[in-house]
N, C-alpha and C positions, 0 to 999 in steps of 0.2 A: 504494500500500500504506500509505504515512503517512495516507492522508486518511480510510482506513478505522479509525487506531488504532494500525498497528501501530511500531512503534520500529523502523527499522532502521540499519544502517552498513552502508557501499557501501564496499569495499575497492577501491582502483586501482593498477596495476603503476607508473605512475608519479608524476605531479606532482596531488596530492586537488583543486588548484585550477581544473583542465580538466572538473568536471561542469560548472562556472557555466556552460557553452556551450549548455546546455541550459535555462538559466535559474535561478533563483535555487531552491536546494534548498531540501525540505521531509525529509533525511535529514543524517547524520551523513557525512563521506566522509575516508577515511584513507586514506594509501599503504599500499602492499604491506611496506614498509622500517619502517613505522612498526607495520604487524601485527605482523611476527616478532619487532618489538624491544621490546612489550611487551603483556601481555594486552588485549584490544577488552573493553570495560567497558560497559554501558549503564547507563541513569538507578538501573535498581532495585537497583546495585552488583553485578550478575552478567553473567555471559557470555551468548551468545546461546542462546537456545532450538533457534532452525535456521539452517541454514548453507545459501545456496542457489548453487550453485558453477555461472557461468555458464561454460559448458563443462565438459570434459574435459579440456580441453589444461595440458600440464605445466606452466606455473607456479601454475593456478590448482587443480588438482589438489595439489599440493605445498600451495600456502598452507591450503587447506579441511582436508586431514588433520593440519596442525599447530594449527589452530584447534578443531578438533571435538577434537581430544585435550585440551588445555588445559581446554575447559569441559565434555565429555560431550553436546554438543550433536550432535544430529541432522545428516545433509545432504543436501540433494538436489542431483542432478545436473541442469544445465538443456545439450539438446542443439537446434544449429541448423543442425550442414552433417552431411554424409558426412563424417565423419571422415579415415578409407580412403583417401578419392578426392581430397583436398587432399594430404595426405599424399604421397601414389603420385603425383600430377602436381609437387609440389613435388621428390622426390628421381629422380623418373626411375624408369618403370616395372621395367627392370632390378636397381636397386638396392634398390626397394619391396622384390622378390620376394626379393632378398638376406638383409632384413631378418628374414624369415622360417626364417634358416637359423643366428641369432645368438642367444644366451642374452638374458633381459632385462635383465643386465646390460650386454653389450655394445650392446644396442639403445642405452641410455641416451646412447651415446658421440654416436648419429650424429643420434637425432631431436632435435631444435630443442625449445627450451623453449618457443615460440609453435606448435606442434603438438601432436597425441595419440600417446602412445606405443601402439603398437598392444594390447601387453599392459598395460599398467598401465590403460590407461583403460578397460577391461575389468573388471578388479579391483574399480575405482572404483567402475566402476556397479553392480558386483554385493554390495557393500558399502553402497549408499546405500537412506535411507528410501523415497526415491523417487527420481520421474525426468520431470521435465518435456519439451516439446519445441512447436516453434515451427509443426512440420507432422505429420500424422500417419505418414507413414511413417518416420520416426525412429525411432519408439516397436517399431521392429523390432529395432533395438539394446540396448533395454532387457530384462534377463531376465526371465523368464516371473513369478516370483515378486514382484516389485517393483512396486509401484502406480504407475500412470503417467497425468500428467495432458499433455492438447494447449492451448497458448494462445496465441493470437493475440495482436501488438503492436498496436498504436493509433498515433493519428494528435495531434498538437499539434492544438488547436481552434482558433489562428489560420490554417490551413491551408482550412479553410471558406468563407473570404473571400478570393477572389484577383481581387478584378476589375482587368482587364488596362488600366493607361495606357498612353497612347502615347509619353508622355515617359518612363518606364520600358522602351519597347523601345529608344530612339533611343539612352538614356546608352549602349547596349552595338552604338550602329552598325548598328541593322537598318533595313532600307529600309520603308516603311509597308505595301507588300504581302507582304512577305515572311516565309513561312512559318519557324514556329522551333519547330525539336523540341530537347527536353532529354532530357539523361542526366546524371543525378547517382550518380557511385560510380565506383570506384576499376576500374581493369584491370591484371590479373594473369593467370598461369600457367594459371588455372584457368577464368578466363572471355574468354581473350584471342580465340579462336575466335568467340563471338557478338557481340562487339563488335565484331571486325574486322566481321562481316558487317555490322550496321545502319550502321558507317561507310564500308560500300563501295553501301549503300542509296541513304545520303541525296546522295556521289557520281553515283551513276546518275539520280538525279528531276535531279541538277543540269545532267547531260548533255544530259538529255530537255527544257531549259529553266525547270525551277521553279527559279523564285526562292526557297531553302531550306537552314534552315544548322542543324546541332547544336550548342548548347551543351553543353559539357560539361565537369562538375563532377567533384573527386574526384581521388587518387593513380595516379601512375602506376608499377608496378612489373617495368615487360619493358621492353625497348628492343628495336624494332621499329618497319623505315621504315615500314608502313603506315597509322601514328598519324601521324610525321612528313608525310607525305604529304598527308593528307587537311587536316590543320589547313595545309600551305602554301599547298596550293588554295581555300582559303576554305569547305570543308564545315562543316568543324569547329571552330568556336572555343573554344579552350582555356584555363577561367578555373584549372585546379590546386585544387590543397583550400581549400576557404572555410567562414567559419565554418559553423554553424547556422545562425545567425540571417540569413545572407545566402541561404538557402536558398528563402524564403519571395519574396521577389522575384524571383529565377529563375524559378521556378514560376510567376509572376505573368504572365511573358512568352511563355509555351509554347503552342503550336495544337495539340502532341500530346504526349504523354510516351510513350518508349517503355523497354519490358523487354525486352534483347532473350533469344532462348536457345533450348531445344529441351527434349524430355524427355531423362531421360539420367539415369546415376547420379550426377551434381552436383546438375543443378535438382529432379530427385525428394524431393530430401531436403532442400530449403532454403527460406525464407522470405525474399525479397529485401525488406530493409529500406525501401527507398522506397517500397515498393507501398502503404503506408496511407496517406499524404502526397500518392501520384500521384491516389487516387483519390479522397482527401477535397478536391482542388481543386476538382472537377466538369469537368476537363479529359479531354478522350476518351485514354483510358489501351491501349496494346499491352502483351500480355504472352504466354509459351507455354503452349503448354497442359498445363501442369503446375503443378505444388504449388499459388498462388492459383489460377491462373486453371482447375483444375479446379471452383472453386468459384463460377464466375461463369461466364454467357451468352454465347458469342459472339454479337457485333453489337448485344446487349441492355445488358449493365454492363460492355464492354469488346471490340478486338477481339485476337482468339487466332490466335495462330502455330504451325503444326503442326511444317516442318522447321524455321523459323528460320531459314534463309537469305536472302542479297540480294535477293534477286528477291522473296518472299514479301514481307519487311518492305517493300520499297517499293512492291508493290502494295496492301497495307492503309495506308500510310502514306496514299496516293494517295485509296484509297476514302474515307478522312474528308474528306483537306484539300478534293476535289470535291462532298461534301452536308453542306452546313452543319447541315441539317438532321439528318442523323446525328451529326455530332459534338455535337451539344447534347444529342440524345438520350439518346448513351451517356457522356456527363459527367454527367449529370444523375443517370441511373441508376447509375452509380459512384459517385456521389456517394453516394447514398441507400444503396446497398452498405456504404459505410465507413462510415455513422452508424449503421446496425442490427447491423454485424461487426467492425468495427474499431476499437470506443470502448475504451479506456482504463478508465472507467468501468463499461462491462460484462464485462469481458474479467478483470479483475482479482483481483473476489470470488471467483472458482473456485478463483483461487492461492491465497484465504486459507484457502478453506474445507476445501482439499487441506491445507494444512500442518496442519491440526487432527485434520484426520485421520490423520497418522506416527503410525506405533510405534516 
């Protein structure tokens, strides 16, 4: 958006110094602590124009309407999960349905400021200029009256270039034949079910003799033996959150990248953040057949998982790692996917040319 012109500030709930992870900015970035405590100012001595409030979730809900009041600025809402459905697996379906039986004041007591309150974020959108979202079925959330734009994230351009050394497999202990699938992202409440499965997968190719290991990247928020489990038996090796920047050599080492999951009211509505970076490698990318990968080929720019279970993942795992010549095929063709859909560059102007459009 800077590169197009426009001025912005990146507000963040905590430390403004954690963009640099991304590289060296081309915006303004201020804490959350440093908005409330005193007006966000840009070059022309005025407030901002639009306010583009990434989520719903209460803090950032809370900070957007003390900022849109201060200047009369605009805001739109940008939406990426199910709301609902983090929510409701985060408090226990039980107590979800409780929630429904409380003033929204009382609501206030029990949702999490890292959540959406179910009514307010309601309110929110039904108040906003607009309403962005990362996949099209989102935009079901949005009301009827409110103009709503879909956009796609993009990929880092050095993501292009992975070609794989062998002294880059070795620093991480992998044997020269040995098959290396990655997963980079974090397991939680919400996705702890299709992860267990690709890590009971790549378990099974191991039984069956493949020499074959997961890395894998990113937080861990459940405790559960069958993470332990797998990383004791050598499935899985576990590097924990790494920068960005070490992302890029990961990648570098992979014979498959996998997505794991299923349709569902989670993956319906969500855009898994690595999927532009899996596919801008040119590495043969799994993902389900839902939200991207209804918008790719199976066996052509990718291969698609229907139930997403063990069995399934490691039978398409299997189909790549035995025709080499299909994995180059559909890396190639992923590849070529994420430079024509998932550029940064093209993806972008739509935002602009939407905000010019608010009333």
């Amino acid at each position: 958006m800077s590169d197009l012109g426009v001025n912005c500030v990146v507000c963040v709930p905590d430390d403004e110094s954690t963009v640099t992870e991304h590289g060296t900015p081309k915006f303004t970035a201020i804490s959350y602590a440093n908005a409330y405590a005193a007006p966000v100012v840009f070059p022309n001595g005025q407030g901002a124009d639009v306010i583009h409030a990434w989520t719903p979730r209460e803090l950032v809900r809370k900070l957007t309407l003390r900022l849109a009041v201060q200047g009369r600025a605009k805001y739109v809402v940008h939406l990426e999960d199910n709301e609902d459905v983090i929510l409701e697996t985060e408090l226990g379906t039980a107590k979800y349905a409780e929630l429904y039986r409380l003033t929204k004041e009382a609501m206030d007591e029990i949702v999490p400021t890292h959540r959406s309150h179910p009514l307010r974020y309601r309110e929110f959108l039904a108040s906003a200029s607009g309403v962005t979202a990362v996949i099209d079925r989102l935009l079901e959330f949005k009301p009827s009256n409110i103009p709503g734009l879909v956009f796609w994230p993009g990929f880092d351009p050095q993501f292009l270039n992975l070609d794989c050394l062998e002294d880059s497999r070795r620093q991480y202990g992998f044997l020269e034949k040995e098959s290396v699938l990655v997963y980079n992202g974090n397991i939680h409440e919400t996705n702890a079910s299709e992860v267990r499965s690709l890590f009971l997968a790549v378990q099974a190719l191991r039984r069956s003799g493949r020499h074959i290991t997961l890395l894998k990247t990113g937080g861990q928020y459940i405790a559960a033996t069958w993470i332990q489990e797998a990383v004791e038996n050598g499935a899985v090796l576990e590097l924990g959150f790494l920068p960005r920047s070490r992302l890029y050599s990961i990648l570098r080492i992979a014979d498959v990248l996998v997505q794991p999951g299923r349709a569902g009211r989670f993956n319906d509505y969500r855009f898994p953040s690595k999927l532009p970076e899996f596919f801008a490698s040119g590495k043969p990318v799994i993902l389900p057949r839902t939200n991207l990968g209804l918008s790719v080929r199976d066996s052509v720019e990718a291969m698609l998982l229907d139930s997403g279970d063990a069995i399934e993942i490691a039978q398409k795992i299997e189909l790549i790692l035995d025709d080499a010549s299909l994995a180059a095929r559909i890396g190639a063709a992923g590849k070529q996917f994420a430079i024509e859909r998932l550029s940064w560059s093209k993806n972008v102007p739509a935002l602009k040319d939407f905000y010019a459009r608010l009333r």
